[in-house]
C-alpha positions in Angstrom: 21.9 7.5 -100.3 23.1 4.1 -98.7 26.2 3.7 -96.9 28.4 0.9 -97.5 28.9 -2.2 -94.8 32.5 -1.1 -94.1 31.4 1.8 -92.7 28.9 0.4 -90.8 31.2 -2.7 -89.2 34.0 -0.4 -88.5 32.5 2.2 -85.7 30.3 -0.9 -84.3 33.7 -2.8 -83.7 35.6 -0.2 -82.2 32.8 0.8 -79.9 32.6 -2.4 -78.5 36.3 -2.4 -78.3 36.0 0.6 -76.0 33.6 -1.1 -73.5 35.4 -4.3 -73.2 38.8 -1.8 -72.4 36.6 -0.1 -70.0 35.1 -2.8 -67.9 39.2 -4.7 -67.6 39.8 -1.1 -66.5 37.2 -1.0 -63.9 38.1 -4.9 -62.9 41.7 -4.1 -62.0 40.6 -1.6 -59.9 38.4 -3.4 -57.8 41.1 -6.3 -57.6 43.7 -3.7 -56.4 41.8 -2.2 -54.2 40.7 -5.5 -52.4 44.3 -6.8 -52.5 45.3 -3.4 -50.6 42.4 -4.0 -48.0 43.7 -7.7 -47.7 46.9 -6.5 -47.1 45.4 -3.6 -44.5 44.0 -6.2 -42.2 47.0 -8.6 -42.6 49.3 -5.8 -41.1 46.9 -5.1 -38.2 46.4 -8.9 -37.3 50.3 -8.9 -37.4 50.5 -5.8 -35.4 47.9 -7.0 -32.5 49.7 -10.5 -32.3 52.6 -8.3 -31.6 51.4 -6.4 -29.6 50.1 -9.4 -27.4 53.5 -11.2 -27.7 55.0 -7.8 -26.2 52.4 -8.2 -23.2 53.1 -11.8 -22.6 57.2 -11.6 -22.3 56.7 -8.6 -20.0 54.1 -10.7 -18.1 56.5 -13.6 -18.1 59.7 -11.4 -17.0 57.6 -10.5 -14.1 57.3 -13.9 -13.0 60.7 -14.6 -13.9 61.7 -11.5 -11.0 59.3 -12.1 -8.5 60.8 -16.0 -8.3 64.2 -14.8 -8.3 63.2 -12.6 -5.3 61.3 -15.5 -3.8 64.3 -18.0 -4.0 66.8 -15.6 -3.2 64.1 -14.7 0.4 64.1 -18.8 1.3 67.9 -18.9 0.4 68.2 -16.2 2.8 66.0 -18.0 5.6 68.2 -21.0 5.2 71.2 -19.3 5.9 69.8 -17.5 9.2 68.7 -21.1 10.6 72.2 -22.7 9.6 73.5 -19.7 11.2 71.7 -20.6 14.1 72.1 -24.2 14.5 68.8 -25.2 13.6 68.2 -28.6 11.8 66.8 -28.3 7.7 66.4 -32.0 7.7 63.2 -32.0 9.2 60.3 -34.3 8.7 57.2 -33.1 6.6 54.3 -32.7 9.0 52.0 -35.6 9.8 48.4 -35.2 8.7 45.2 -37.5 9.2 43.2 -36.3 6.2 43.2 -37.3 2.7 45.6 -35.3 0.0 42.3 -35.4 -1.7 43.9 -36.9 -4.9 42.5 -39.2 -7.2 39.6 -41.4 -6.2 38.7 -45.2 -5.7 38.8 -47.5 -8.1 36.2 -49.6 -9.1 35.8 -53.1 -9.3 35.5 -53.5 -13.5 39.6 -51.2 -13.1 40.6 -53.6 -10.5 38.9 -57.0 -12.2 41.0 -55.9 -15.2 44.5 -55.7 -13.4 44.3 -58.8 -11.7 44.8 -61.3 -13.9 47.3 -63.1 -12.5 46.8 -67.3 -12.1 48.0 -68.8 -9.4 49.3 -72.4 -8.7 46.3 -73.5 -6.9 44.1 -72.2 -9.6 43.0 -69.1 -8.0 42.6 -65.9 -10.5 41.4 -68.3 -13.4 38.4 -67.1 -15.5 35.2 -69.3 -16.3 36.1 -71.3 -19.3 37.2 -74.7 -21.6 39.7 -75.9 -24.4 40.6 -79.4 -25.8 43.6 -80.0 -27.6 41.8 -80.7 -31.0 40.9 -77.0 -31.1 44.3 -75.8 -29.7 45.6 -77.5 -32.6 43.5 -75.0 -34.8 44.6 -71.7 -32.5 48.1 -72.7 -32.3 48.6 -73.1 -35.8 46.9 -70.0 -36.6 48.1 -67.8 -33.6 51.6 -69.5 -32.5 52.9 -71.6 -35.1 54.5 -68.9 -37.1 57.1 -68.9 -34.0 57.1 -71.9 -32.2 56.2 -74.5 -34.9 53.1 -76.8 -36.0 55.0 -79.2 -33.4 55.9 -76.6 -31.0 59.4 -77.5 -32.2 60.1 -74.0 -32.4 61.5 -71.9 -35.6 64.8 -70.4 -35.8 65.8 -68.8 -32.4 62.2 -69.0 -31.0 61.5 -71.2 -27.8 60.9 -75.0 -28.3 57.7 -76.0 -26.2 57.6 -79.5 -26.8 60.1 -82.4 -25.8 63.5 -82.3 -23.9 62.6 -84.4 -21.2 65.2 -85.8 -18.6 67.8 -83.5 -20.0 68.0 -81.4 -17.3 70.8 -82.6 -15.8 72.7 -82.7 -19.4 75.6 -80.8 -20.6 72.9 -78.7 -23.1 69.5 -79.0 -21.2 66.7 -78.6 -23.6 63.8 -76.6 -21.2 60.5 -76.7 -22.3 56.7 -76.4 -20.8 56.6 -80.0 -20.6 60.5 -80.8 -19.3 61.0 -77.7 -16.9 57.8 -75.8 -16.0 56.8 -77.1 -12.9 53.0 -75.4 -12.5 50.9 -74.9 -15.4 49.5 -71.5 -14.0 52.8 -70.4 -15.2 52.0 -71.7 -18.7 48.2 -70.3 -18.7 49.3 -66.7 -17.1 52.0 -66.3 -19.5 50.0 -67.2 -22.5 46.9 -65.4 -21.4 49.0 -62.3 -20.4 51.8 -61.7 -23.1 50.9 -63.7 -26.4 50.4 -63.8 -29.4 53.8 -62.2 -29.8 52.8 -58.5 -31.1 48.5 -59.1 -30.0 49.2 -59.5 -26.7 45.9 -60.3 -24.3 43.7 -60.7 -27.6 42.8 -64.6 -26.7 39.7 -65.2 -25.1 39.7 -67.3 -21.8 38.8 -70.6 -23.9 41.7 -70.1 -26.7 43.7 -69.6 -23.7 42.7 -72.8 -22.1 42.5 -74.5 -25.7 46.1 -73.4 -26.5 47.5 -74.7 -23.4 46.0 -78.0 -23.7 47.4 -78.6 -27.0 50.8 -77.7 -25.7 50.5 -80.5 -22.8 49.5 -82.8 -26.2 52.6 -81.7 -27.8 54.3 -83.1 -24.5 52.6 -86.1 -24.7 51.6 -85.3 -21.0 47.4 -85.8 -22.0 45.6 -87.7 -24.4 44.5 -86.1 -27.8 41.0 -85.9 -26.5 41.9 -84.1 -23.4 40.1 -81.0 -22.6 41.5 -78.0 -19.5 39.1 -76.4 -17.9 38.7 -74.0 -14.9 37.2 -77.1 -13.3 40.0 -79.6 -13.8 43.1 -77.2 -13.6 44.3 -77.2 -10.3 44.6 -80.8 -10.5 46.5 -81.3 -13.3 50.0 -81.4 -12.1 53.5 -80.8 -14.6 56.3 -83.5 -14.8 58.9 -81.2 -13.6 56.6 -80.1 -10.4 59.5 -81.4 -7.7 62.3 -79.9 -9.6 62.3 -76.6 -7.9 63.4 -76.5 -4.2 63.0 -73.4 -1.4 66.2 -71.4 -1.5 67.6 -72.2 1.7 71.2 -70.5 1.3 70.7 -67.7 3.5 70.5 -70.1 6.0 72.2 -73.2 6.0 75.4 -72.1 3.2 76.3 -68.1 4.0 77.6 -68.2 7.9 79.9 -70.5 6.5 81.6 -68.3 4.3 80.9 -64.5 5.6 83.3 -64.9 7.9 85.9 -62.5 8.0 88.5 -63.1 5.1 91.7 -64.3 5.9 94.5 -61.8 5.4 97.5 -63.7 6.5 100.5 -65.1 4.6 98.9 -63.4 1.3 100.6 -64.5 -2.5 103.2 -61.4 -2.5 102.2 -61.0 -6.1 99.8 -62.5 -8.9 101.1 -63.5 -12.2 99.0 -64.6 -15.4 100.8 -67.6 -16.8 98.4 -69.5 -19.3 95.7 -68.5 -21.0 92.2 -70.4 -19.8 91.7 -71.3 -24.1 95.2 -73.5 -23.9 94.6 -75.1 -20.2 91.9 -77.3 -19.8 90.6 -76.4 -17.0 87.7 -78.9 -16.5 88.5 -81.9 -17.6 85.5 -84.0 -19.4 86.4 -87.3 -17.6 87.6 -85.5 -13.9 91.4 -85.6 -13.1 93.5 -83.0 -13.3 93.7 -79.9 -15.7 96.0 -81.2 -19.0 97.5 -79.0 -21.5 95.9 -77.7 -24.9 98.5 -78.5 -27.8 97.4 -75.2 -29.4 99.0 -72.5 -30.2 98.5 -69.0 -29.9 97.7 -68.7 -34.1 95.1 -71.6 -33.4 93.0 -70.5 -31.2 89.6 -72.5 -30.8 86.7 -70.9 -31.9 83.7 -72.3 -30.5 80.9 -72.9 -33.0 77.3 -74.8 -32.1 76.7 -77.5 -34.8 73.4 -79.7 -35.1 74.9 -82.9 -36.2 78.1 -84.6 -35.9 79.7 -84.3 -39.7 80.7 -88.0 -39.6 76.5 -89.3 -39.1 75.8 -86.2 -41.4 77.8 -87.9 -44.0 77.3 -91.3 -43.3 73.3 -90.8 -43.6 74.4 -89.3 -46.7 75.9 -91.8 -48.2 73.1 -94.3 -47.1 70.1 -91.9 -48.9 72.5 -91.7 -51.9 72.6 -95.6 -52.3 69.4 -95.9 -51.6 68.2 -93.2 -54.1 69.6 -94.8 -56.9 66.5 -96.9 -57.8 64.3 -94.1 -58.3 64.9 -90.7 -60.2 66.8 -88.7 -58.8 64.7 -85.5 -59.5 61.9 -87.5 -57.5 64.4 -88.6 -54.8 65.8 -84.6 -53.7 62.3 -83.4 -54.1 60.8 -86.0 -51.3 64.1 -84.9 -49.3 62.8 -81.3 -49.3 59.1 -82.5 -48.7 60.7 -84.5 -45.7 62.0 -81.3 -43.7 59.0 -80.7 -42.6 58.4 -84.2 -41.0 62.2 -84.2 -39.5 61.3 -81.9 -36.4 59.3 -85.5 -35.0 60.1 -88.7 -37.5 63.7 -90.0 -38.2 65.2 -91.9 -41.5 68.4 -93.0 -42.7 71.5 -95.5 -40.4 70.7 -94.9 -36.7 67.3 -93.3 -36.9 66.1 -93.6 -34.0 62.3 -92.1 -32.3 61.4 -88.4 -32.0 58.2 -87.1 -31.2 56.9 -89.1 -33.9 58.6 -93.1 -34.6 61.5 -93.7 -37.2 60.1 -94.3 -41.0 62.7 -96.7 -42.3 61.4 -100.0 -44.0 58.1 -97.9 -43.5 56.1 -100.0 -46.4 55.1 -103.1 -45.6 55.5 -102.4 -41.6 52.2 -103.2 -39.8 50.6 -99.6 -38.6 51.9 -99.4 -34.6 54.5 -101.6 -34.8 57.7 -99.6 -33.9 59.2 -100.6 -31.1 59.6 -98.3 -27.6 57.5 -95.7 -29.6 53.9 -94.9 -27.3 51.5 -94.9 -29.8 48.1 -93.3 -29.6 44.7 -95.0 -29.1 43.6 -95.1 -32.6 47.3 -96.7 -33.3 46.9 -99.3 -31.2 43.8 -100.1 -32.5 44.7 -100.0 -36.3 47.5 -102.3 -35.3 45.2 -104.7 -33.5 43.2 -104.8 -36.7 46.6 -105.8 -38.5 46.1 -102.7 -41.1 49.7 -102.7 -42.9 51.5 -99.4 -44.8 51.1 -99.4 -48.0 51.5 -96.1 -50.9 48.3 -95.9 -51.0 47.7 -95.8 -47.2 50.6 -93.2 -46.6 49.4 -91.4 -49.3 45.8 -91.2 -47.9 46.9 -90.6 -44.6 49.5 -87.4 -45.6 46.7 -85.4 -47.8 44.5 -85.6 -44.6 46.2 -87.2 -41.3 43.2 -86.0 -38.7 40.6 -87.7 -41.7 42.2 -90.5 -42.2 43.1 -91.4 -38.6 41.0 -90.0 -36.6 42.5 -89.5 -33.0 46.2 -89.4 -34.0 48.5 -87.6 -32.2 50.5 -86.3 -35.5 49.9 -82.8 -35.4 50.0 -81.9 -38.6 47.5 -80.4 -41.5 48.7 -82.4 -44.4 49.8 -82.4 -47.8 47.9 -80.2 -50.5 49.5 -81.1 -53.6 50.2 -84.2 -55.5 53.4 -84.0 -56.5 54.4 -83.4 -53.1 52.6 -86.8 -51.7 54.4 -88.5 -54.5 58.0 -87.2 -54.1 57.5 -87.8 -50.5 56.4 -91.4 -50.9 59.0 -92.0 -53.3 61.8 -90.5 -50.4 60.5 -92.8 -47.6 60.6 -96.4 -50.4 63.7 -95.9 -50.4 65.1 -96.3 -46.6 64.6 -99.8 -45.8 65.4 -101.5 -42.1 
């Protein structure tokens, strides 16, 4: 007689239901027992790490008392020698052996310390530069601080110009106007830059870099080339401007004597304040009275220009701008910032670095008067080659192309619209 499939299913079903229970039964207890073991061995690592701890502050505490006893024995010592009259201030002992510390060093660890250059060229390594390739180190290592021009950004140090203003109110001190040896230029260089990479130039960027800074001084020619060969003969304009201190001798018997201390001022009295009594007088004479008052009280701020030729050169570019669009005009004035560090335009312009630009088209090349021109100036003036747009143009997309052997330090123009806005600024300052 056949049964039906119900009760076939049914005790097949719970059956395996029974197994499955059994083996998550027989799982948990495995897990539970590891987990205790885990913890087991957690407790004794916890309990020998104690245990150790124990023995090291009981190790340490011992110590701890044995140099207490140790300083209290020498304290006592001390106090018996006092007692006794005996000196404590006694020189260590004298010994003719070696400490034994350390050992010598060799020549690659001395060779690496001494790296110092001296006037006479001594300390320089093997090596070459011209200024053509400085040009291409500087801008890429230098210029970020000191300027294409070495006319120096922002607060960095200018390395180019400021001669014969030494003796000047505001002296402008620079390689070329106050360094008097160039070992000073190539140690410094060498030793302490690129500001952030310092001593990551090789021997001939070093020599390359300072060659283009004596360029930028207009103290070589553009095809000059430094050299450990030719160094120590190259000497700086500024190289008599320093003078032995001779004080100590011939100024301070005069006035270490002993002070005076007769007939003294019975008392001191603060009458004026120095911002209200011009106390050095611009043209010599004696000290005049400020008109100021307390409430206007100077303050003392630099300024680059004077506002009056500010304005006035203004005014001037103004007039002279209205020919042209004026869109055209103040986008060749922002193009021209980066020429103003060495060229000049506008009422009064007068040479930089570079000559003044007014009446600039038409001129003949080399032309400007009391400006030292380079070789290939001279010679494209002797030719009778004249400035035209298309020149200028030519000439600002790729000055070292175009000229080759000018002194303009300067990579050029890349866009268009900048060479036109330019030469649109410039046609408009005559003479």
């Amino acid at each position: 007689m056949s049964k039906s499939l119900n009760q076939l299913v049914l005790p097949i079903a719970g059956g395996t239901a029974l197994a499955i229970s059994a083996a998550l039964l027989v799982a948990n207890l495995d897990y539970g027992q590891n987990q205790i073991e885990s913890l087991e061995r957690r407790v004794e690592q916890v309990s020998l790490q104690a245990e150790d701890a124990s023995k090291r502050a009981s190790e340490e505490a011992q110590v701890v008392t044995e140099l207490r006893a140790k300083i209290e024995e020498i304290q006592a010592s001390a106090n018996e020698r006092v007692a006794s009259g005996e000196n404590l201030t006694e020189y260590a002992p004298r010994t003719d052996g070696k400490f034994g510390l350390g050992r010598e060093a060799v020549s690659e660890e001395i060779a690496a310390w001494d790296v110092d250059v001296l006037p006479d060229g001594r300390g320089l390594p093997e090596g070459r530069g011209d200024a053509y390739t400085g040009e291409e180190v500087f801008a890429d290592k230098c210029a970020s601080c000191h300027g294409d021009f070495a006319e120096g950004v922002d607060n960095w140090p200018v390395l180019a110009g400021g001669f014969d203003t030494l003796a000047d109110k505001d002296p402008v001190k620079t390689v070329g106007s106050y360094w008097p040896y160039l070992s000073t230029v190539w140690d410094y260089v060498h030793r302490s830059m690129p500001f952030g990479e310092a001593q990551t130039l090789t021997a001939d960027e070093t020599y390359a870099i300072v060659a283009y800074i004596l360029y930028s001084n207009d103290l070589v020619d553009d095809d000059f080339e430094l050299s450990h060969e030719n160094f120590a003969d190259f000497e700086m304009y500024n190289k008599d401007g320093f003078v032995v201190d001779d004080r100590p001798e011939l100024e301070y018997t005069k006035w270490r004597a002993e002070p005076c201390m007769e007939n003294c001022k019975p008392s001191v009295e603060i009458t004026m304040r120095a911002t209200f009594l011009d106390v050095t007088p611009e043209d010599g004479g004696e000290s005049v009275m400020n008109d100021a008052t307390a409430q206007d009280t100077p303050t003392f701020v630099a300024t680059t220009a004077a506002p009056e030729a500010a304005e006035r050169d203004t005014e001037v570019a103004a007039a002279s701008s209205t020919a042209i669009d004026p869109a055209l005009f103040a986008s060749g004035e922002k193009v021209f910032k980066k020429c103003k560090a060495c060229h000049a335009v506008g009422e009064g312009a007068k040479n930089k670095s570079g000559p003044q630009l007014n009446g600039l088209f038409g001129r003949q090349m080399g032309s400007v008067e009391g400006f030292k021109y380079s070789k290939v100036f001279v010679a494209a003036h002797g030719e009778g080659r004249v400035w035209d747009e298309a020149a200028l143009v030519e000439f600002l997309a790729k000055p070292r192309s175009y000229m080759k052997g000018t002194k303009m330090a300067f990579s050029g123009l890349k866009k268009e619209d900048d060479l036109a806005a330019i030469t649109a600024y410039l046609k408009s300052f005559g003479e």
